[in-house]
N, C-alpha and C positions, 0 to 999 in steps of 0.2 A: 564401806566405801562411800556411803550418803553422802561423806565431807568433804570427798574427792574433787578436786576444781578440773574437768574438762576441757578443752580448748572445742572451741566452734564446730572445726572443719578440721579434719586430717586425710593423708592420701591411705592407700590400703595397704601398700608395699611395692610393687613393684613398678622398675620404670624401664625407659627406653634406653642403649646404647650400651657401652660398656666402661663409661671413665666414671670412677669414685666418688671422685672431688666436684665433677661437675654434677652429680647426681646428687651429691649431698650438698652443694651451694642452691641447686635448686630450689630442696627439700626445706631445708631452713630460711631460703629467702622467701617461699611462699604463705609458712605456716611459723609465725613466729612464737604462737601459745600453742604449739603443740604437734613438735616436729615429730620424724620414724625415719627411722635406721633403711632405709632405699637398698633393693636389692637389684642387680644388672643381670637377669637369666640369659640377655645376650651373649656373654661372654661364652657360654657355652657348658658342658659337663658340669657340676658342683658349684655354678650361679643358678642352678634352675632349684626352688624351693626343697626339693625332694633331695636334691645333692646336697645343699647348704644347711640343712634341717642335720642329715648324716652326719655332716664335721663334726655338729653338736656331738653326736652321743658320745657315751663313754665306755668303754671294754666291748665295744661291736663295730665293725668297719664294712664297707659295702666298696665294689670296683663296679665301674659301667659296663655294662654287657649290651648287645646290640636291642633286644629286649627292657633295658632298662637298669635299677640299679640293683645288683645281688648282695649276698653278703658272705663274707671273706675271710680271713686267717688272719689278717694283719692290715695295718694302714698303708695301702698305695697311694699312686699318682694322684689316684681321684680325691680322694679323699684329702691325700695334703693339699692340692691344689683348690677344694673347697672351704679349708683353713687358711690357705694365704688370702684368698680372697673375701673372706670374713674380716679379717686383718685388715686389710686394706680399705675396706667401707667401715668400718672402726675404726680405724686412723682419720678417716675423712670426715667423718660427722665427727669426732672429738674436736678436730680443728675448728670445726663452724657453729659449734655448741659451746666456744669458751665465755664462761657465766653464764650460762643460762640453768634458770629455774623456772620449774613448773614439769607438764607431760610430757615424756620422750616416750613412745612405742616402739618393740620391737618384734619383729614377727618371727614366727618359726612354723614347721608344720605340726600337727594333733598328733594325737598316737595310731588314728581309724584311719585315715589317712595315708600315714607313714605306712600301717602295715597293710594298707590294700595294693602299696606303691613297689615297698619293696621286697624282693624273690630270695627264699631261701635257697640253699646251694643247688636241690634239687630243680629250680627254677618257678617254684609256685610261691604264688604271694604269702608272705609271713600269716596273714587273715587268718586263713585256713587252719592254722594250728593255732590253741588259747594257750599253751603256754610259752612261743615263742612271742605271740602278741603279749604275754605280759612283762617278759624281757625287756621287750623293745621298750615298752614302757616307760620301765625301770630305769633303763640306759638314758632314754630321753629327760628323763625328770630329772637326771642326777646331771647332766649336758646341760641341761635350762640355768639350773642350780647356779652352775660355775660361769655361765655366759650372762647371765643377771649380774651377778656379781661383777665381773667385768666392765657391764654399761653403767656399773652405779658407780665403780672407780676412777671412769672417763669422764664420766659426767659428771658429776656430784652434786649439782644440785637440781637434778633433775627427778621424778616423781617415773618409774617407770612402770611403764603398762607394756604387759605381754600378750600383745596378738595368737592365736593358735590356729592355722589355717584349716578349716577339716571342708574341702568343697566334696570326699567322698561319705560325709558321713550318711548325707541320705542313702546312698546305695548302699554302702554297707548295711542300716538297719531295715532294705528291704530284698538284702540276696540280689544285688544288682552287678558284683563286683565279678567282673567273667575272670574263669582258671585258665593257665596256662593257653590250652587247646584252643581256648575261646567258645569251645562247643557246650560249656556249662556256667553254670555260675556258682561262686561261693555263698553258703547258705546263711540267711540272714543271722544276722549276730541279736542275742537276746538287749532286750532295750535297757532292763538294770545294769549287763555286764558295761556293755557302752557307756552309759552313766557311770558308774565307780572306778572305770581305769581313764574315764576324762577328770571324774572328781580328784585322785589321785596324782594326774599331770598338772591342773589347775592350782591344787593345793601348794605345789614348789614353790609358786610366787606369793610374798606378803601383801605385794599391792594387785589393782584391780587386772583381774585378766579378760579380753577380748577372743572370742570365737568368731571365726571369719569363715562366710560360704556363700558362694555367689553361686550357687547350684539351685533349685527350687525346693519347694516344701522344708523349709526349714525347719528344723523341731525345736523349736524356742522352748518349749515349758521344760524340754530334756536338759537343755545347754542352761536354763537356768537353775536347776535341781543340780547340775553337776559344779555350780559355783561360779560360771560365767558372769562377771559386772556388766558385760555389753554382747550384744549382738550383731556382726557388721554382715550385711546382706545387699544383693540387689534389688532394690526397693519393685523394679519396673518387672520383676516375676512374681510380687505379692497378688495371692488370688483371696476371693472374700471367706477361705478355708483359715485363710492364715490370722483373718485379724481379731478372730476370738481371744488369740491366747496371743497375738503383737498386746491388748488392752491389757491383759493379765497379766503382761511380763513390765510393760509399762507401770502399772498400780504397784507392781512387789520391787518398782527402785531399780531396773533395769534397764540400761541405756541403749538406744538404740545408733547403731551409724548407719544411718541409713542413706545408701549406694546411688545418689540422684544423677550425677554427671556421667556421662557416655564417658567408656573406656576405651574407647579408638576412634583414631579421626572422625568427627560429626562439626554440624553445626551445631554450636551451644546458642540456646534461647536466651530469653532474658535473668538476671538469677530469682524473680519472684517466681517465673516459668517454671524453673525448674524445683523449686519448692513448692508448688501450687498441693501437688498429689498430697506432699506430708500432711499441709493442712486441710488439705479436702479427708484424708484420712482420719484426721484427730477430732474434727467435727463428727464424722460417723461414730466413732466409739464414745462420743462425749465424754473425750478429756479434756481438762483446762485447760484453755490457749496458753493459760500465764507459766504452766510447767513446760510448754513447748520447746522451749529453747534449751530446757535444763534437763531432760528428755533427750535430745535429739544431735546427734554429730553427725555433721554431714559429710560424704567424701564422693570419689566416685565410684562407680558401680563395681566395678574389681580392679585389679592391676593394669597397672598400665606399660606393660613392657611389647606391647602390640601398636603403641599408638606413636607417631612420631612425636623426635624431643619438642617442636616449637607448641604442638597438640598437647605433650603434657603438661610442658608449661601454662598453659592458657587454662586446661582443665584444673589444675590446681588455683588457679588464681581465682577463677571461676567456683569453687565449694568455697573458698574463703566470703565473697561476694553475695552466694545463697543463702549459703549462715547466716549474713548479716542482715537480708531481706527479712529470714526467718523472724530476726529475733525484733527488726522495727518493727514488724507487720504478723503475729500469732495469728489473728484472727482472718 
């Protein structure tokens, strides 16, 4: 992936409202080298990642339960109404993506994630058992498969990069993910298995995959053992624990998207402002200013389906602008 050309600044996935076309006119009017596929969890059931992730798999189907999303005998309501809606924001970015080459991202949720999300029939999270966790897997990786394939049909001349959202993966590898009852938690998962059923998901795709968590303590050196190209995180929760191994993933050709613009309504700074931290960072670990920019993709801090549409517009416009700060001014 060394030869991989990046765009600047991209958003993380998610936005405000629930129209298609106007989410993807956005998307592509603000990031011209290096649009993504915009998700509406406003819409409601099977726009919310955990539902639209579900459309994916293959030979597993889940319905909404008042608890969240279970898993099922057959494809329902929920679940096709998670595929027309996929449909529909792939209709919409095709439209606004005609010729274009170079990055197009698309997101989905991990496998840690997925199975801390969704409840077997009995009503406990898939987690809990390893070998419906590896199912679910299975099902996910073969679902990626055929929906890559699909953005690379729409698109065609686009270089796609596949986001993997895992914001539970911390909990997961410290027993954090509470059972059913709430009164316990699910026992932490061993850190190799973590590692070989993400290296396994990441594996489906030929081009570079991105690991997305805006949660804290990121385990960067894990997610890049599991084949992760990128890291996208909240920059404004990096504590001086994490930036042993930010230098280490940085030296071994691992890009960072690092999360700098507020994801709901705020006052945005200036854009040098808001890249100050990156480079007040990169001076501490004494890495080269001049890899700064070829290093580093900025977006904002997580999704933005919290923030109003005029705020996400401006916040997008806004990582484009920081990027640019970044790359006149490394030092």
């Amino acid at each position: 992936m060394s030869d991989f050309v990046w765009g600047p600044a991209t958003g993380v996935g998610s936005m405000p409202g629930g129209d298609a076309r106007e989410a993807a006119k956005t998307v592509t009017g603000s990031f011209d080298d290096f649009p993504y596929l915009a998700e509406l969890p406003a819409r409601g059931p099977g726009a919310d990642m955990i539902g639209r992730t579900i459309g994916l798999l293959v030979e597993m189907y889940a319905h909404v339960e008042p608890s969240g999303w279970r898993v099922g005998d057959r494809p329902g309501r929920d679940t096709r109404r998670a595929r027309s809606w996929l449909g529909e924001d792939l209709d919409a970015l095709e439209e606004f993506t005609q010729g274009y080459e170079g990055p197009l991202k698309v997101q989905a949720v991990g496998p840690w994630t997925l199975a801390a999300a969704l409840e077997l029939r009995g009503g406990e999270a898939a987690l809990g058992d390893p070998g419906a966790v590896r199912d679910l897997a299975g099902s996910l990786a073969e679902g990626l498969r055929s929906h890559l394939e699909d953005v690379r049909r729409r698109v065609p001349g686009a270089q796609v990069v596949l986001q993997l959202d895992e914001p539970s993966l911390t909990s997961v590898l410290r027993g954090q993910i509470r059972t059913a009852s709430g009164y316990r938690t699910h026992r932490a998962v061993d850190r190799q298995v973590v590692e070989g059923t993400l290296r396994d998901v990441v594996g489906v795709h030929e081009g570079p995959v991105v690991v997305h968590s805006c949660a804290p303590d990121v385990p960067f050196a894990l997610l890049r053992r599991a084949g992760a190209a990128a890291v996208s995180f909240d920059f404004g929760l990096l504590t001086e624990r994490d930036e042993e191994t930010i230098g280490e993933a940085v030296e071994a050709g691992t890009k960072l998207f690092a999360g700098v613009v507020p994801s709901t309504d705020a006052p945005l700074s200036d854009p040098a402002g808001s890249v100050m931290g990156v480079r007040t960072l990169w001076r501490r670990l004494g890495l080269n200013p001049g890899a700064l920019t070829e290093s580093v993709v900025i977006t904002p801090s997580c999704g933005l389906a919290g923030a109003s549409p005029a705020y996400a517009r401006a916040a997008l416009a806004h990582c484009v602008r920081a990027a640019r700060s970044l790359a006149d001014n490394p030092e």
